[in-house]
C-alpha positions as CSV (number, residue, x, y, z in Angstrom):
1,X,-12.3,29.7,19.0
2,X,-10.7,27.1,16.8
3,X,-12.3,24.0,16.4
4,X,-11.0,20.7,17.7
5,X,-10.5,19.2,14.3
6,X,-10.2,15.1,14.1
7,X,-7.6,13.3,11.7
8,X,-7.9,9.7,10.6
9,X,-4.2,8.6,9.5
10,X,-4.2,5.7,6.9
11,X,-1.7,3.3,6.3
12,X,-1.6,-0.2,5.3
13,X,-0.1,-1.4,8.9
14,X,0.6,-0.1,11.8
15,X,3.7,-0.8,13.7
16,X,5.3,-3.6,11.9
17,X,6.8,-4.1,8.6
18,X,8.4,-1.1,6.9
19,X,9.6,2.1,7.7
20,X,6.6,3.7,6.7
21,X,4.2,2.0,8.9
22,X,6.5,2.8,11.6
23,X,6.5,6.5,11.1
24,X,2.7,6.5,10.5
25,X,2.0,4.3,14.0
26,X,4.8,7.0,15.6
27,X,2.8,9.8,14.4
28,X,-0.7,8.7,16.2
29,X,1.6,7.9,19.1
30,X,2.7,11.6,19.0
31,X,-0.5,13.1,17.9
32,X,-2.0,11.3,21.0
33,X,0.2,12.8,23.7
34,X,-0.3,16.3,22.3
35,X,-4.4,15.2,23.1
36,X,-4.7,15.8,19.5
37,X,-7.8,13.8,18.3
38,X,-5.9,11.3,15.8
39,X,-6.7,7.2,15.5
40,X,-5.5,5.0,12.7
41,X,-7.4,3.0,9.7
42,X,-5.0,0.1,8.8
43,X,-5.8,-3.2,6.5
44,X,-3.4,-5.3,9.2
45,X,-3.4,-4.3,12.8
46,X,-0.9,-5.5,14.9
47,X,-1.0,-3.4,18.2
48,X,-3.7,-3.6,20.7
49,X,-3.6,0.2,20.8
50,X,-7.1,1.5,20.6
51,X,-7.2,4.4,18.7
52,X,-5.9,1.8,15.5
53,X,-8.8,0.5,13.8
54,X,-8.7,-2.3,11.3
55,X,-10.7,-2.0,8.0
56,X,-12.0,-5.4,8.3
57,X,-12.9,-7.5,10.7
58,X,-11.0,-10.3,9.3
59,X,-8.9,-12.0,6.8
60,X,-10.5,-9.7,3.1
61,X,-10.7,-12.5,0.7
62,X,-11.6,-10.1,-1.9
63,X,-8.8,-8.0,-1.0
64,X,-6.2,-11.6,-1.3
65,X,-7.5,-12.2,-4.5
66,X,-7.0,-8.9,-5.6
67,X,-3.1,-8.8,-4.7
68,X,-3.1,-12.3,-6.6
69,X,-4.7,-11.3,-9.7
70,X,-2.5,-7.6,-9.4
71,X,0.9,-9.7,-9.4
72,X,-0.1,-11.6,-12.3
73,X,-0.8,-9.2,-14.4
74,X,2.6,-7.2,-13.5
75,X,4.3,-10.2,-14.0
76,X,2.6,-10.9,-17.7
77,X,3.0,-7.1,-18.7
78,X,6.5,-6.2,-16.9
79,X,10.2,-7.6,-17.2
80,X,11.9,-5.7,-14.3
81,X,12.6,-7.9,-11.0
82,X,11.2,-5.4,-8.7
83,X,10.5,-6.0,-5.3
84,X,8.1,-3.3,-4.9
85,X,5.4,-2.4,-7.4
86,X,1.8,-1.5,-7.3
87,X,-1.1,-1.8,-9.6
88,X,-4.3,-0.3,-7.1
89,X,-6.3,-0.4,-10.4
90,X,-9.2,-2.6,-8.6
91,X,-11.3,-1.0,-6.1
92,X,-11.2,-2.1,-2.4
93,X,-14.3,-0.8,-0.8
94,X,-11.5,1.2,1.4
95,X,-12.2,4.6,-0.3
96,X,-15.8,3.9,1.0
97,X,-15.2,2.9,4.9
98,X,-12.7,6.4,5.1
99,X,-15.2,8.4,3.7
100,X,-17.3,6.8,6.3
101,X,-15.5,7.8,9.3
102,X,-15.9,11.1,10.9
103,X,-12.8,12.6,10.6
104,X,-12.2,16.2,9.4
105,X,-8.4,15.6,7.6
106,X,-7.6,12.2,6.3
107,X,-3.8,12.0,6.5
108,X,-2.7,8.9,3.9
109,X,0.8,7.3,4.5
110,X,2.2,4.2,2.9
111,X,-1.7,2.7,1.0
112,X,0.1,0.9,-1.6
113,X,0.3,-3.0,-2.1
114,X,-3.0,-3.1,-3.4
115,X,-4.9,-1.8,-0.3
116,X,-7.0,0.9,-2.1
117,X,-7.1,1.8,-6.0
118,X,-6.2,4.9,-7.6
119,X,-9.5,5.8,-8.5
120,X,-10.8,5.3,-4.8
121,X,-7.6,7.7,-3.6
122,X,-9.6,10.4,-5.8
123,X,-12.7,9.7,-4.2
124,X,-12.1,10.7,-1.0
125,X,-14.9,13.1,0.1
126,X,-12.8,14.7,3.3
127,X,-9.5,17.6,2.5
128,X,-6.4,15.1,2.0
129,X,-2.9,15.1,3.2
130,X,-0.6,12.5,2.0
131,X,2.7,11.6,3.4
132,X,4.9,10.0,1.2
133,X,7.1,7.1,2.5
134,X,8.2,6.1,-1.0
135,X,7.8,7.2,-4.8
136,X,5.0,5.3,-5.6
137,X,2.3,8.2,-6.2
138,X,4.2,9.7,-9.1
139,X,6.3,6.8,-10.6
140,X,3.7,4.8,-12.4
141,X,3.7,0.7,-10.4
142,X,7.2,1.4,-9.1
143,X,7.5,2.6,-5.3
144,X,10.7,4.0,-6.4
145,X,12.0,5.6,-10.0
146,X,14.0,3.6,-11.9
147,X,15.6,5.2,-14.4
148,X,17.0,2.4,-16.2
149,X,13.5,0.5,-16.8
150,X,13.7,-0.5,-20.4
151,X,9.9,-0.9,-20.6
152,X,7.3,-3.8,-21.0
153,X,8.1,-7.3,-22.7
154,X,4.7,-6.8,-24.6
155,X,5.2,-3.2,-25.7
156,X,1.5,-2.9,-27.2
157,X,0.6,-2.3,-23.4
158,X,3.0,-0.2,-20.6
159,X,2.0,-0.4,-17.1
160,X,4.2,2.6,-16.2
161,X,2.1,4.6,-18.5
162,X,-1.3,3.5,-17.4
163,X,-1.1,3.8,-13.9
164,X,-0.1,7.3,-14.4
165,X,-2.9,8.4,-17.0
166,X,-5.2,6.4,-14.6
167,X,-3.6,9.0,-11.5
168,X,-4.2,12.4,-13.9
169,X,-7.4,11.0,-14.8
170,X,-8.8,10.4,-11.0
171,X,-6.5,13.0,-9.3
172,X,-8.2,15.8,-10.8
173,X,-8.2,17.8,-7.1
174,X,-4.6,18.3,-5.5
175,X,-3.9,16.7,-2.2
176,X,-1.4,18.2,0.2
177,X,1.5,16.4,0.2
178,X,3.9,15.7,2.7
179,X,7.9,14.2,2.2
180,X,9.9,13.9,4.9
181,X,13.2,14.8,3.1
182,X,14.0,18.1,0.6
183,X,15.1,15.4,-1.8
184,X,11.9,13.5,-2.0
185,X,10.0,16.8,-2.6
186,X,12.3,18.2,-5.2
187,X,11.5,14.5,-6.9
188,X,7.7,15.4,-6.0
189,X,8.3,19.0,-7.8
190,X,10.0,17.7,-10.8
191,X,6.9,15.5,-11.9
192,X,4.2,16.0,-14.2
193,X,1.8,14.7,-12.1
194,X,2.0,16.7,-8.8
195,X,4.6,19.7,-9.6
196,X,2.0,22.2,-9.0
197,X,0.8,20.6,-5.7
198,X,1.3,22.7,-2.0
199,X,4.0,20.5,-0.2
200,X,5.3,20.7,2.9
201,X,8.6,19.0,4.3
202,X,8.2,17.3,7.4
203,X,10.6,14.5,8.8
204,X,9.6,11.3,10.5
205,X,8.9,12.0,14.0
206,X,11.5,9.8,16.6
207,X,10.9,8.6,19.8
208,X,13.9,10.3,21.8
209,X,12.5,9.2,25.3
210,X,12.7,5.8,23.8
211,X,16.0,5.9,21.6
212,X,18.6,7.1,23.9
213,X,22.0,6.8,24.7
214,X,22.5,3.4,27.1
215,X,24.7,1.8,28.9
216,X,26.7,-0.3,26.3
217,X,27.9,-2.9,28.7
218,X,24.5,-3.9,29.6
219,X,22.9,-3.5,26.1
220,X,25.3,-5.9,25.3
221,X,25.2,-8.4,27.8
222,X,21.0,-8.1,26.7
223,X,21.7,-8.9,23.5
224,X,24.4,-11.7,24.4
225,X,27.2,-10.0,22.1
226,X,30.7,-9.9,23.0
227,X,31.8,-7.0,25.0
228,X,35.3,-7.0,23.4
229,X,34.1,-7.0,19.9
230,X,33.8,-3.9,17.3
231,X,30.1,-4.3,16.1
232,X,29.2,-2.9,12.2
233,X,25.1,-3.0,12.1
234,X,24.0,-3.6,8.9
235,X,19.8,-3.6,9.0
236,X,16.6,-3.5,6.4
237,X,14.1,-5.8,5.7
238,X,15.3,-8.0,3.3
239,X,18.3,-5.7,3.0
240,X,20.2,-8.9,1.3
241,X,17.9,-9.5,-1.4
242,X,16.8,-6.3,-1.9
243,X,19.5,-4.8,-4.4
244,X,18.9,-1.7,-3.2
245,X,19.2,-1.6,0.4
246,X,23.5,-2.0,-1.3
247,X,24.4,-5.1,0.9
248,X,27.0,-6.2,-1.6
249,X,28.3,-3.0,-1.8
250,X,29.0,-3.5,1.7
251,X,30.2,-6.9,1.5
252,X,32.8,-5.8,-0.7
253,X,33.7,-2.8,1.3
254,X,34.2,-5.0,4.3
255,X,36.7,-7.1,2.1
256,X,38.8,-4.0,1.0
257,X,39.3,-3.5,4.9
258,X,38.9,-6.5,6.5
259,X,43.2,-6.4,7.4
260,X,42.4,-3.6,8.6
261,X,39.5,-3.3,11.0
262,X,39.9,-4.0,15.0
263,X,40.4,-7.9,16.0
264,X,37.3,-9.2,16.5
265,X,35.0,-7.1,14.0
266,X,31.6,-8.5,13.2
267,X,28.1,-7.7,11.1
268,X,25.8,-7.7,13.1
269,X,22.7,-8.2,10.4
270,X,18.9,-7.8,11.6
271,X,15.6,-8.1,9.4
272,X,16.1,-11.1,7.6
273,X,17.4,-14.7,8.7
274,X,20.4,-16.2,7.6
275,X,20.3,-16.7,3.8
276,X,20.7,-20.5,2.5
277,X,23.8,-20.0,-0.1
278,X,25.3,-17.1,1.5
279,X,28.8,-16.8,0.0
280,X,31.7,-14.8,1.7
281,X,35.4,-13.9,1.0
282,X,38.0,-12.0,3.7
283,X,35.6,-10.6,5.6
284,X,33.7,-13.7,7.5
285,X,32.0,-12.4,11.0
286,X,28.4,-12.3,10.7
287,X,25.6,-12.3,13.1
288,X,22.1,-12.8,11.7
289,X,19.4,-11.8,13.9
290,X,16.0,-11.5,11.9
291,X,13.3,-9.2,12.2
292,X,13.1,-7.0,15.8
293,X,9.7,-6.1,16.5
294,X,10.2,-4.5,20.1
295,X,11.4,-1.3,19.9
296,X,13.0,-1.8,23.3
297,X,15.4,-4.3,22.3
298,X,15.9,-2.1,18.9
299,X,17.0,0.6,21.4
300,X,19.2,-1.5,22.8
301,X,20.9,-2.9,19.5
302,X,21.4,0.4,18.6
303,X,23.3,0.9,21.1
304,X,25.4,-2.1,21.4
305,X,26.7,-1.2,18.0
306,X,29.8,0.8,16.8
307,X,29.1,2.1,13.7
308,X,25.5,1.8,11.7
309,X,26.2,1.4,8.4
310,X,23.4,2.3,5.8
311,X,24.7,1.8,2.3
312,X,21.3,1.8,0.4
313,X,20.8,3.0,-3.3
314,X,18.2,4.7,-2.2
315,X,16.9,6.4,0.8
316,X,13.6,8.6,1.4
317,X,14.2,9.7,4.7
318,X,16.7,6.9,6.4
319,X,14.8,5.4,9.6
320,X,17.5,3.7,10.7
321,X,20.2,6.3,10.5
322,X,17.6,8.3,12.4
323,X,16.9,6.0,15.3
324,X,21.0,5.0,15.3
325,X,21.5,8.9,16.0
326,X,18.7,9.2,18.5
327,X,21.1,6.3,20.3
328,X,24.1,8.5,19.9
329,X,25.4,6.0,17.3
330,X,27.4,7.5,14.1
331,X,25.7,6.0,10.6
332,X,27.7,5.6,7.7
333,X,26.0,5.9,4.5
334,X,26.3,7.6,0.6
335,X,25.9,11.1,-0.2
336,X,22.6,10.8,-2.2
337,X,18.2,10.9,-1.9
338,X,16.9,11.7,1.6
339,X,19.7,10.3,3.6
340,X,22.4,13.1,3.4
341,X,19.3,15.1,5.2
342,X,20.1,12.9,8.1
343,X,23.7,11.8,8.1
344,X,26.0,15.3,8.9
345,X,29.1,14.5,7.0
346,X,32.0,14.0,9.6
347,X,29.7,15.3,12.5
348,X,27.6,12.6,12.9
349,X,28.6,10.1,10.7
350,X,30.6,9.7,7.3
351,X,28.7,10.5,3.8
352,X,30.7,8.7,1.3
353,X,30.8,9.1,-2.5
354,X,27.4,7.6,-4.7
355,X,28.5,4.7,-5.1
356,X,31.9,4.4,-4.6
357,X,33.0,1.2,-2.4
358,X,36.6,1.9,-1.3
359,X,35.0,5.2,0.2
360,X,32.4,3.6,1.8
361,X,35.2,1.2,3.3
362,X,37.0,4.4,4.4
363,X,34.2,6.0,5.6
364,X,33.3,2.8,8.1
365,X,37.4,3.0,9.7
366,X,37.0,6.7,9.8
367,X,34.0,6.5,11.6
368,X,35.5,3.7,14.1
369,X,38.2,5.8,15.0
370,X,35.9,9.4,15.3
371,X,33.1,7.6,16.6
372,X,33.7,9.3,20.1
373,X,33.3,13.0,19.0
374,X,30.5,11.4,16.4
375,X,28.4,10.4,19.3
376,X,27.0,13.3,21.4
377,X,26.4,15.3,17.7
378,X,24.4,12.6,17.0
379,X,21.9,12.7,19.8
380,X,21.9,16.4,19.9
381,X,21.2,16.6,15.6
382,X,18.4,13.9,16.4
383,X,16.5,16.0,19.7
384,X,16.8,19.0,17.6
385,X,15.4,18.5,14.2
386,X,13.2,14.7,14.9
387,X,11.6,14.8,18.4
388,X,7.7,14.4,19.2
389,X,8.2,18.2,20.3
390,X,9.6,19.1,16.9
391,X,7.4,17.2,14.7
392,X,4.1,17.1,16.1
393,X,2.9,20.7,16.2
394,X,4.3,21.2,12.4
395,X,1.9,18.0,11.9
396,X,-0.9,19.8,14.1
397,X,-0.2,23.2,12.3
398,X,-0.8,21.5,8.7
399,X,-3.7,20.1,9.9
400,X,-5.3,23.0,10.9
401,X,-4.0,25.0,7.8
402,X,-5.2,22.1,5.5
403,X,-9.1,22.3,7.1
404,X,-9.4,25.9,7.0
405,X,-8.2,26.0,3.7
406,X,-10.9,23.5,2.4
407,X,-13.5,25.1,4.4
408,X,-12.8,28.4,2.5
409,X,-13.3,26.5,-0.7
């Protein structure tokens, strides 16, 4: 008889704050109603839920001062204006608690932003799994590979470089690794650092009982839109500082088409508020509705909208495009990284050229127009390949590969 084997999943957060946390709270959530014996270690709990359990009991000072002293240093050492970068080269004490839980897999998520250092990662005692939400473990500081970086403004000393010697010096055992799109583990295959390691590709698991196709009417009446107006959602966190979430491609595309979109069009905008200077040309509708915690009322936004439009430089996996489908709502995005593994190209949505924005423009009246026949191929493409009853057991499967595996060994 096989044992019950237990899995601690670690991730910075649980269910609020990035796409990753999300995914790594929806997996407990799923792992749970399969009576799989799952609970969470986070550095910043927000649910009430149990099975998550914080890492400390409050406020880490040490942990602060760490982040402080980590962004100086990338700041002295490092040119590029990146949003995201991560220096884990001071220990935590985290690599210590997880080894101190009794789990038989430890299943690591999104642990960047300073929560644990590198050479903590490779101390982990238990058999590891590690789902990648970004491209942080095999890009040096950067969560995602830039291939333009120029390098350091003191060239005696490159970041980049360190944090990767640092990872081939403390990564000496290979971890399982997990990507949720073919892209992101062709990326993961095509690196020094990890081409040799077992990987397995497993989507982010959605909630299909919860994102569903509702009654539009009264989603919109809930969210106190218009009922006459054509609604183009537009969301990331920070998508319009962050470069490469593509809002000014957008921006522009709306411009090319604004004479030609239905009366009444507007952007409907969530995870940020309202920027100070924002600056507009033809196209002028905008709704700003900052960061949506309930995922409830994100249901219901979903499917108040038209059209989801996604026009990111980059995407891993493509969470929104994912939940917009699970609502029966066509996404329009570009044909590049993990997104095109969501987005069917004119069955659920419109893939337009990388990164063409007079494509993207046609792609958004194209998927107005279709957005009818887009619909249903939506919801079926996200029951079929992203549901709790596709995901989980390929996670449960893994799980009790990985263990038997490193009991062998």
């Amino acid at each position: 008889m096989r044992k019950q084997i237990k899995v601690s999943i670690i991730s910075m957060k649980d269910n609020k704050g990035g796409g990753g946390f999300t995914a790594a709270y929806r997996l407990l959530l799923g792992l749970i109603s399969y009576q799989f014996s799952a609970n969470m270690l986070v550095q910043i709990k927000y649910s009430n839920n149990p099975k998550v359990i914080s890492l400390f009991s409050q406020q880490n000072k040490i942990n602060y001062l760490i982040r402080i002293l980590s962004k100086v240093i990338i700041k002295f050492f490092d040119n590029e204006k990146i949003p995201d970068q991560t220096l884990a080269f001071f220990n935590t004490g985290v690599g210590k608690k997880i080894n101190n839980f009794s789990a038989d897999i430890v299943n690591l998520h999104w642990v960047a932003g300073e929560m644990i250092s590198i050479k903590e990662i490779g101390n982990i005692s238990k058999p590891v799994i590690w789902t990648f939400h970004d491209m942080w473990p095999f890009c040096g500081i950067n969560h995602l590979d830039l291939a333009s970086k120029k390098g350091d403004i003191h060239n005696f000393f490159n970041l980049d470089q360190n944090s990767i010697e640092r990872k081939i010096n403390c990564w000496t055992k290979p971890m399982h690794i997990v990507t949720p799109s073919n892209w992101l583990a062709s990326c993961v295959k095509k690196s020094d650092l990890m081409k040799n390691w077992p990987i397995t590709v497993i989507p982010n698991v959605i909630d299909t009982s919860l994102f569903k196709p509702l009654d539009k009417a009264k989603c919109r009446k809930n969210m106190m839109f218009d009922d006459n107006k054509t609604i183009i959602l537009f969301g990331a966190f920070a998508g319009v500082v962050n470069e490469a979430k593509g809002f000014k491609i957008l921006i522009q595309a709306l411009d090319e088409i604004s004479e030609v979109l239905p009366i009444n069009t507007e952007l409907v905008i969530f995870g940020q508020d309202e920027p100070l200077e924002f600056k507009f040309s033809k196209f002028n509708s905008f709704k700003w509705l900052n960061h949506i915690t309930e995922e409830k009322k994100m249901c219901e936004l979903y499917n108040s909208a038209d059209v989801v439009v996604v026009p990111s430089k980059s995407e891993v996996f493509g969470l929104v495009a994912a939940e917009a489908h699970a609502c029966g709502v066509p996404v329009v995005a570009f044909k590049h990284t993990g997104i095109q593994e969501v987005v069917s190209h004119k069955k659920t949505g419109y893939l337009a050229r990388p990164f063409e924005c007079s494509d993207f423009a046609a792609g958004i009246i194209w998927t107005l127009k279709n957005k009818d026949f887009l619909s249903p191929l939506a919801r079926q493409k996200a029951c079929k390949e992203w549901s709790q009853d596709v995901i989980i057991p390929k996670y449960i499967d893994l799980y009790n590969s990985v263990y038997e595996d490193f009991k062998k060994n």
